[in-house]
TIVOKOL-523580 format. One record per residue (C-alpha): x, y, z; residue in three letters. Coordinates in steps of 0.05 Angstrom, whole numbers. Layout:
<sites>
- X:Y:Z:ALA
...
</sites>
This chain:
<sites>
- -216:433:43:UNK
- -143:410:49:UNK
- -117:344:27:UNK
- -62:333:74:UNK
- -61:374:140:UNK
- 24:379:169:UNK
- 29:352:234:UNK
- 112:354:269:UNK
- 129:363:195:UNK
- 104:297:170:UNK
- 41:315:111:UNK
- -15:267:144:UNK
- -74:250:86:UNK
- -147:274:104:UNK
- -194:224:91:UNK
- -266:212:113:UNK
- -252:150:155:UNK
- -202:101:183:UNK
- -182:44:227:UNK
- -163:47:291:UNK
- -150:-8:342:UNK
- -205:-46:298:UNK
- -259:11:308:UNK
- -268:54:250:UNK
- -271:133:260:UNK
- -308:170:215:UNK
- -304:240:196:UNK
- -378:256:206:UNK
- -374:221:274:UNK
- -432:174:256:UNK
- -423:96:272:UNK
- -457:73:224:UNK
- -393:61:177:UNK
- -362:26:243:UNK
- -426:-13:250:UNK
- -418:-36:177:UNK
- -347:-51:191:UNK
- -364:-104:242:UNK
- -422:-133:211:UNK
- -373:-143:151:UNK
- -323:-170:189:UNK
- -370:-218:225:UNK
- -397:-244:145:UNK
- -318:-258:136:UNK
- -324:-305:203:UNK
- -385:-331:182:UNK
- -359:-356:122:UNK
- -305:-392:154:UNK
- -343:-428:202:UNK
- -406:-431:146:UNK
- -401:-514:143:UNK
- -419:-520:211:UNK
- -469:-471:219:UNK
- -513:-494:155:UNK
- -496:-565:161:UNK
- -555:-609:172:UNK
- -526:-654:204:UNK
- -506:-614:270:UNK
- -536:-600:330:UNK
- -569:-538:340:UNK
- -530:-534:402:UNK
- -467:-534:363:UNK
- -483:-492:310:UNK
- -505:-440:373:UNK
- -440:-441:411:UNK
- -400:-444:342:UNK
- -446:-366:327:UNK
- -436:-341:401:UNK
- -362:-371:392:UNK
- -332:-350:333:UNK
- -385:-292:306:UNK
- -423:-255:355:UNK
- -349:-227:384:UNK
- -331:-203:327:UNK
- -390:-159:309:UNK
- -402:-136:368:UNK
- -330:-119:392:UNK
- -328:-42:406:UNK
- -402:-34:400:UNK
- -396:-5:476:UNK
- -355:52:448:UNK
- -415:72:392:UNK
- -480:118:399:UNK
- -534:74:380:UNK
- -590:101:330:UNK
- -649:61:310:UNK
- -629:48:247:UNK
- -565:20:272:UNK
- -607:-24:319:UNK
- -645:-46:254:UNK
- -590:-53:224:UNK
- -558:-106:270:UNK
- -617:-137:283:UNK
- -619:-160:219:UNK
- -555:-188:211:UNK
- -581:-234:275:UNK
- -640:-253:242:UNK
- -603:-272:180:UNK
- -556:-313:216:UNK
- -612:-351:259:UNK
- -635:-369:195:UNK
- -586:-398:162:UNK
- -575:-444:232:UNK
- -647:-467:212:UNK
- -642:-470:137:UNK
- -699:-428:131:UNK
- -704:-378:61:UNK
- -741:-310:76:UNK
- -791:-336:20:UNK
- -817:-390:83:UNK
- -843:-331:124:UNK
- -817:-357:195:UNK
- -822:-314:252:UNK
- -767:-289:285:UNK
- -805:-314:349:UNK
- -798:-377:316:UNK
- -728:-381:292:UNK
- -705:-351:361:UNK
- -741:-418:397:UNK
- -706:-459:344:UNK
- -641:-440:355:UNK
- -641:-409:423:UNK
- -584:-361:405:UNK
- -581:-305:443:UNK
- -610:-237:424:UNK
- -560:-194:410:UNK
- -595:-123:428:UNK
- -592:-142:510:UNK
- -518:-170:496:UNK
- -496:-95:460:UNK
- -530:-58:522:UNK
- -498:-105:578:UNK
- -436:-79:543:UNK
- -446:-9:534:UNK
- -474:-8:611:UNK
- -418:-49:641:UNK
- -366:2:605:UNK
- -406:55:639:UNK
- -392:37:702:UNK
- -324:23:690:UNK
- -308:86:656:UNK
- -347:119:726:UNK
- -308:81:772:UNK
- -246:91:740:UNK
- -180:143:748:UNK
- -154:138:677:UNK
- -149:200:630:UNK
- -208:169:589:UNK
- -255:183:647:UNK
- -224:250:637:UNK
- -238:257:564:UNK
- -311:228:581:UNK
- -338:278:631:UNK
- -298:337:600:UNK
- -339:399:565:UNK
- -321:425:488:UNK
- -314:505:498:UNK
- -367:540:457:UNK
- -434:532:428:UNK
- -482:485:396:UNK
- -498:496:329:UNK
- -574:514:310:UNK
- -623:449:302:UNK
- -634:393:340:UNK
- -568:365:374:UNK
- -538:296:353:UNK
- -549:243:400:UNK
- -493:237:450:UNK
- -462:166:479:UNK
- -490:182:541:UNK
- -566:181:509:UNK
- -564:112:502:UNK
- -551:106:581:UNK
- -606:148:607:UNK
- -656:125:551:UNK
- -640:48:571:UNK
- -643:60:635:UNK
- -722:71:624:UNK
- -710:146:633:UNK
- -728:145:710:UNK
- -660:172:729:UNK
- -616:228:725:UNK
- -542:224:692:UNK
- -522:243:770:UNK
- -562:188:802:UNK
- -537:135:753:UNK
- -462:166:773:UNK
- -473:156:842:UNK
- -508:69:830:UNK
- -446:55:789:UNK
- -399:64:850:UNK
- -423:-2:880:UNK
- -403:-51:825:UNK
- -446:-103:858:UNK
- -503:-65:851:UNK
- -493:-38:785:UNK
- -471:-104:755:UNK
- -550:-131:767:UNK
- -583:-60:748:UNK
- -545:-72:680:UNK
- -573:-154:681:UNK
- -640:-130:700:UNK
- -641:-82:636:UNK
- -619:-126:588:UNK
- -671:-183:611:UNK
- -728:-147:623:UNK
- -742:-169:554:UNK
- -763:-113:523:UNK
- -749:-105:448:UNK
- -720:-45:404:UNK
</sites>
C-alpha cells in the first residue's frame, strides 16, 4: 500500500479519512466515522450552550428551541448525504436521548422512559427530522440538471464482488418509503414537488420508530 499517491506532480498523503466541506470521507466508505464526527461536534455545541440547557431555572420551552437552535443543526448537517445502518440509527438515537435528559435532569440510574422524557421536553425526534432530509435531497437531486445528478444515476463499469452487497444511499429511499414502490415510480412522484414535499411529511410522521 503506498503512502503518498503523485497527483500533477504534487505527492498527496493516503490516509484512511478526511474532512471535506465538514463531511468526513472515509476510506472504507462507511459513515459511521462521519456520523461520529457530527455527534462530536454537536457535544462541542452542547457544551457551549450547557447552562441553559441544564439550568433549572429555564423553561422547558427554552431549553427546546436553544437544542433545535444551536445543536440539532449541527449533528445532523450532511446526514442527507450518508447511508444509514441500524447501528448508525442507534447510534444517534442515543445521543437524542442523552440530550433529552439532561433538559430534564434525569440520571440513567432514574429509569425514565424515553416516552416520558420525550413528553417532558417535547423536542423533536430526530429519526423523522434525518429522513425529511435525506427524502427532500432526493427529490432535489431528481429534479435537478447539475453534474451531481449525473454522478448519482451513473453506473461503475464492472462487477460486484462475491457476498452480500453493501447497502447503497438509495436503500434508505425505497426501504423508507415502506417498500411499496419501485426506484422508477418514486422518480417519476418526485417531479411534482408539491406532491413529493407531503409524501416526504407523511413518512416522517407516520410515527413509526427505527
Amino acid at each position: 500500500m503506498f503512502d503518498t499517491v503523485t497527483i500533477g506532480g504534487k505527492a498527496i498523503k493516503v490516509v484512511d479519512k478526511f474532512e471535506y466541506l465538514g463531511r468526513v470521507l472515509s476510506k472504507s466508505g462507511s459513515d459511521m466515522p462521519a456520523l461520529e464526527d457530527r455527534i462530536g461536534k454537536a457535544w462541542g455545541a452542547f457544551e457551549k450552550k450547557k447552562d441553559i440547557i441544564t439550568s433549572k431555572h429555564i423553561s422547558m420551552k427554552t431549553k427546546r428551541h436553544t437544542y433545535e437552535t444551536y445543536i440539532l443543526p449541527v449533528v445532523t448537517y450532511a446526514t442527507e448525504t450518508m447511508t444509514w445502518t441500524k447501528q448508525m440509527m442507534k447510534k444517534i438515537k442515543v445521543f437524542n436521548n442523552h440530550i433529552m435528559r439532561w433538559m430534564c435532569g434525569a440520571r440513567l440510574g432514574d429509569k425514565q422512559s424515553i416516552e416520558s422524557l420525550h413528553l417532558k421536553t417535547r423536542a423533536k425526534d430526530i429519526i423523522p427530522t434525518i429522513k425529511l432530509k435525506k427524502l427532500q435531497w432526493f427529490g432535489h437531486l431528481k429534479r435537478s440538471s447539475q453534474q451531481v445528478k449525473i454522478t448519482f444515476e451513473g453506473l461503475v463499469e464492472g462487477k460486484r464482488k462475491q457476498g452480500r452487497p453493501s447497502r447503497r444511499w438509495r436503500d434508505d429511499i425505497l426501504e423508507w418509503c415502506r417498500g411499496c414502490y419501485s426506484m422508477a415510480e418514486l422518480n417519476q412522484m418526485t417531479k411534482n414537488r408539491k406532491a413529493w414535499r407531503g409524501h416526504c411529511y407523511a413518512v416522517c410522521n407516520s410515527g413509526e420508530r427505527v
